[in-house]
One Martini backbone bead per residue (centre of mass of N, CA, C, O) as a GRO file, in nm:
protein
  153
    1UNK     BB    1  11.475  -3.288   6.008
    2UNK     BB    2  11.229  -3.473   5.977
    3UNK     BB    3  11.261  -3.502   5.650
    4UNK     BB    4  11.525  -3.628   5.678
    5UNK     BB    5  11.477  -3.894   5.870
    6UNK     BB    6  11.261  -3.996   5.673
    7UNK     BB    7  11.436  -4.060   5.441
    8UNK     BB    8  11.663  -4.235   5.634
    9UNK     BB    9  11.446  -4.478   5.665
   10UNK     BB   10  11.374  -4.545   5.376
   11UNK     BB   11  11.627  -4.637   5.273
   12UNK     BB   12  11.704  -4.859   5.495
   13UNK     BB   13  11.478  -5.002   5.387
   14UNK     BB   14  11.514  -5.039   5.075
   15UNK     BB   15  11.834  -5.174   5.142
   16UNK     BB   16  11.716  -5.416   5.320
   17UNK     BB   17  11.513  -5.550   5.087
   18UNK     BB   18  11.744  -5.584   4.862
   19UNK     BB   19  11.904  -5.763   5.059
   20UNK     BB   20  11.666  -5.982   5.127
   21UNK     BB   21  11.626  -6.062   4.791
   22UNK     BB   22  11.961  -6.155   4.729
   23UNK     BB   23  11.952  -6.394   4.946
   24UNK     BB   24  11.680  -6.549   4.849
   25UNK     BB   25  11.769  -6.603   4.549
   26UNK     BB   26  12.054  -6.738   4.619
   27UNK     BB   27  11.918  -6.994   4.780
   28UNK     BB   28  11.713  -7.065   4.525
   29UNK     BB   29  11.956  -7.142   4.331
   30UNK     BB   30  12.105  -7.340   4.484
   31UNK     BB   31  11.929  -7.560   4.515
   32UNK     BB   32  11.907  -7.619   4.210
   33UNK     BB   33  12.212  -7.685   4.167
   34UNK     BB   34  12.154  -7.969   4.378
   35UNK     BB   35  12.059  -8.171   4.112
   36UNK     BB   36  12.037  -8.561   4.226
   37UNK     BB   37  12.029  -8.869   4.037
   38UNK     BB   38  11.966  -9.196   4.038
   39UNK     BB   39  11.977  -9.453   3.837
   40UNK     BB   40  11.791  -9.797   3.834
   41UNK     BB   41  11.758 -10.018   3.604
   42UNK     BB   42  11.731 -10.329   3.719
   43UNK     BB   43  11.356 -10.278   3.704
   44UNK     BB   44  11.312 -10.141   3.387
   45UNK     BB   45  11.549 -10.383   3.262
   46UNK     BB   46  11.519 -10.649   3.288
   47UNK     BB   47  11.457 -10.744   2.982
   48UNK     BB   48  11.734 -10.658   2.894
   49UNK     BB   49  11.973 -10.859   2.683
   50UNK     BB   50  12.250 -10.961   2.647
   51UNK     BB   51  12.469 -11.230   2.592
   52UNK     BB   52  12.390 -11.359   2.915
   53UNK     BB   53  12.203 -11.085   3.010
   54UNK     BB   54  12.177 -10.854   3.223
   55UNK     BB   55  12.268 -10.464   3.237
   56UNK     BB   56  12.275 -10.277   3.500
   57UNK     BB   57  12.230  -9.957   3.607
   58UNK     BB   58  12.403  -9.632   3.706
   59UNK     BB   59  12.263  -9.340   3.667
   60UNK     BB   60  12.400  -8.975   3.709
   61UNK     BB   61  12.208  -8.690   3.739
   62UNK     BB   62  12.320  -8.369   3.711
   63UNK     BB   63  12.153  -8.086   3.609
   64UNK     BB   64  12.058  -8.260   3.370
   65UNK     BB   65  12.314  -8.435   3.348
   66UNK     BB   66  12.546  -8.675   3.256
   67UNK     BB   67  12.781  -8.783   3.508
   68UNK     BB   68  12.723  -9.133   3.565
   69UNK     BB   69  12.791  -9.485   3.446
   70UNK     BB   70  12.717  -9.742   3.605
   71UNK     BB   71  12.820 -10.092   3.597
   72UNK     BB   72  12.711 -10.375   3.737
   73UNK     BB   73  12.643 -10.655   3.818
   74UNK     BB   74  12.662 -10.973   3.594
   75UNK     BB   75  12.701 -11.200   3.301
   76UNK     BB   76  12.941 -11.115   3.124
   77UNK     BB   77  13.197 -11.071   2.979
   78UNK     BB   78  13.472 -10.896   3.090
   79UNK     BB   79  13.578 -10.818   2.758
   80UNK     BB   80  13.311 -10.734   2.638
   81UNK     BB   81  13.216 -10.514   2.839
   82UNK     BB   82  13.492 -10.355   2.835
   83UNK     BB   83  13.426 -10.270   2.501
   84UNK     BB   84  13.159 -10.130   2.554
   85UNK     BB   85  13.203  -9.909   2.795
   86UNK     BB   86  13.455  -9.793   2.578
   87UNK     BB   87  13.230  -9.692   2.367
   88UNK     BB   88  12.910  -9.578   2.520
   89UNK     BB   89  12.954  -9.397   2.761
   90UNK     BB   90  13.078  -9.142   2.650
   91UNK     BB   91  12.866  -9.066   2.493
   92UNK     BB   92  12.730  -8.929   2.708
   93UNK     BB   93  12.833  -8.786   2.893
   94UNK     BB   94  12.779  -8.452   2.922
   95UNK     BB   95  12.459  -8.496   2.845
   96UNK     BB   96  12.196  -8.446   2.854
   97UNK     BB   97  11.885  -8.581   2.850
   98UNK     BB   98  11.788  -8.456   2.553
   99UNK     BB   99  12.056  -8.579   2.388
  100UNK     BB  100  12.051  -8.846   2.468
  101UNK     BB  101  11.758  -8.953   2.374
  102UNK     BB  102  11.876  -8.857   2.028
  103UNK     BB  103  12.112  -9.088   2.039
  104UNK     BB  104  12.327  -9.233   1.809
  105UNK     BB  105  12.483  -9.480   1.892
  106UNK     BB  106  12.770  -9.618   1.936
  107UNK     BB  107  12.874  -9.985   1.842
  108UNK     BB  108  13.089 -10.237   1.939
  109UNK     BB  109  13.287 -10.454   1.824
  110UNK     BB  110  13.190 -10.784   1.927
  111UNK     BB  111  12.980 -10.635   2.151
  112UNK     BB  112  12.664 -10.579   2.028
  113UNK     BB  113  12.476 -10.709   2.255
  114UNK     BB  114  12.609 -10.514   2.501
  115UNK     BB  115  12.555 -10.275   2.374
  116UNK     BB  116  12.272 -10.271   2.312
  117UNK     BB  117  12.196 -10.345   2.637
  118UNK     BB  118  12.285 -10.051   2.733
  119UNK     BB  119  12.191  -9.845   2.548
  120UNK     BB  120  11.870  -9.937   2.686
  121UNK     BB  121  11.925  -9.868   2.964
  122UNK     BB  122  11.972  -9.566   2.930
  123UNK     BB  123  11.707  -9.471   2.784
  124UNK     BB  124  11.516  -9.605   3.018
  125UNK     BB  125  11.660  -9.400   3.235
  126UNK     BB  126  11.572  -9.134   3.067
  127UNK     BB  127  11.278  -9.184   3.088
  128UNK     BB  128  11.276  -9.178   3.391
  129UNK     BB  129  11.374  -8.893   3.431
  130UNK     BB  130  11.196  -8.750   3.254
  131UNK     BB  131  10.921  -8.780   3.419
  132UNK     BB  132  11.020  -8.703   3.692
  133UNK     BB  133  11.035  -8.404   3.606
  134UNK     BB  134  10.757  -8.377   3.460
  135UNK     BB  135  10.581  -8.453   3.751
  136UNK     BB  136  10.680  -8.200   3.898
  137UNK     BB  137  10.611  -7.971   3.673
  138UNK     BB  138  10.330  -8.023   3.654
  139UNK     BB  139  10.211  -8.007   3.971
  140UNK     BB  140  10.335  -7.692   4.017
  141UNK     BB  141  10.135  -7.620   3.816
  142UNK     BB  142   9.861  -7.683   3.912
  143UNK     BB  143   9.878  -7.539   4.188
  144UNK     BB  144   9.884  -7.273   4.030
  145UNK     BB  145   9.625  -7.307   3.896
  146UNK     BB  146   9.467  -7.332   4.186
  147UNK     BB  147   9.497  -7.086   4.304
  148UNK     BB  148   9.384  -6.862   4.086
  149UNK     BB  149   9.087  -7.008   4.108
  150UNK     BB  150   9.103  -6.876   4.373
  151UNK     BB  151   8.857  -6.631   4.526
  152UNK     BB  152   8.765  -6.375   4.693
  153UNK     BB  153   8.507  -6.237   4.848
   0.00000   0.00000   0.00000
């Protein structure tokens, strides 16, 4: 009876943890999926110039993919502005970071200028995705390392 009785107090035992275990996980996998970045160019790309002026943007990056990229107010003509944007933008969209940083768009006819000064805008923004997350999985890796080095005595 008592061997019957401890048999089952392991079980409910080991039953709890792997419990416990899978609602863990589930937290932490939520956490991941739920990384969302906006980056803003007007302050890393002042320098890049279209064809009036700066053309500052809004990248928003959802678990490492190109999810929207928002041009700001500028001072582009706004016919080929709108010329520039549905011809560069759509080729980013929906691709990673690493995707997107290698990809060589086309740019517009007609809006070269315009189209030449998003692209740079979004690279430069991409660079600066790209490092924010590098220095993030950095900082993670040295903690890690710092910790093994330290042993009790």
């Amino acid at each position: 009876m008592k061997k019957t009785l401890i048999i089952a107090a392991i079980m409910l035992l080991v039953a709890g943890t792997a419990s416990l275990d899978a609602r863990t996980k589930k937290k932490t996998t939520a956490k991941k999926a739920n990384t969302t970045q906006v980056i803003f160019t007007g302050d890393i790309a002042n320098k890049v110039i279209g064809y009036n002026g700066t053309t500052p943007l809004n990248i928003t990056i959802k678990n490492g993919v190109i999810e929207n990229i928002e041009v700001l107010p500028n001072q582009e003509s706004p016919g080929y502005l709108k010329r520039a944007k549905d011809k560069v933008l759509p080729q980013y969209i929906g691709k990673t970071v690493a995707e997107a940083k290698k990809l060589d768009a086309d740019i517009a006819t007609g809006a070269t200028y315009t189209s030449k000064a998003l692209i740079q805008n979004i690279q430069m923004g991409l660079d600066k995705a790209k490092s924010t997350s590098s220095k993030k999985a950095t900082s993670k890796k040295a903690a890690k390392k710092g910790s093994k080095s330290k042993k009790r005595r």
